[in-house]
C-alpha positions in Angstrom: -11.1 33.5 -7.6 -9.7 29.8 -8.3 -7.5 29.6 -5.7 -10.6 30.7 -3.4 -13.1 27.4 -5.1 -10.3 25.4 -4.8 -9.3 26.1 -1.3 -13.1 25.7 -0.3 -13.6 22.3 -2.1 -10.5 20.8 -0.7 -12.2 21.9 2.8 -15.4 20.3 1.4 -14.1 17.1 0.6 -11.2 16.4 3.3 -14.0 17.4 6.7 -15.7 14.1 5.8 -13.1 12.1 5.0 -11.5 12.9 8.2 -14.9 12.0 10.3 -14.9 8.3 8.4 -11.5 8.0 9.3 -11.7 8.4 12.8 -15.0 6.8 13.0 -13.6 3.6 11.1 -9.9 3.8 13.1 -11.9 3.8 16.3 -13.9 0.7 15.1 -11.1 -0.8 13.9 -8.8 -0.2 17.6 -11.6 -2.7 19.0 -14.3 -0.6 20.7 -17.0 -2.4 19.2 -15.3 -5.1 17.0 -17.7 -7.7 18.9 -21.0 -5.8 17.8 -19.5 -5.1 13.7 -18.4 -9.0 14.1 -22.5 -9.9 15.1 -23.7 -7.1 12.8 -21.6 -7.6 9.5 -20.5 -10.9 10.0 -16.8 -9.8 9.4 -15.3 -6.1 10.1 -13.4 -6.4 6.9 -16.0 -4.2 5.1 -14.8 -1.2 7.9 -11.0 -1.7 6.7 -12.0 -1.9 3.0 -13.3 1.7 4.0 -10.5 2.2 5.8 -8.6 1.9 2.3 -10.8 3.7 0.2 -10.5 6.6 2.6 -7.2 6.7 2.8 -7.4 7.2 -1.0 -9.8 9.7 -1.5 -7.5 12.1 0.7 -4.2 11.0 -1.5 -6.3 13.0 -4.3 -7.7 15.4 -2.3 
């Protein structure tokens, strides 16, 4: 019965986290660096989310 919550939580929790990442690599390989750059001024915010995703799977 734990093994079971645990399984499905980890499934929970790692589907987004791999959606953000692909979202953020693919804004980050340059597909629309010249609209983030005019919309946030600077696309460091998408690798500072980058990071933070890449930590939330390490737990995870």
């Amino acid at each position: 019965m734990k093994n079971d919550f645990v399984a499905t939580v980890t499934h929970e929790l790692k589907t987004p986290l791999a959606s953000t990442r692909m979202l953020v690599d693919t804004l980050l390989a340059g597909c629309c660096i010249n609209s983030l750059r005019n919309k946030l001024g600077n696309p460091d915010h998408v690798q500072t989310v980058r990071e933070i995703g890449y930590r939330f799977e390490l737990d995870v």
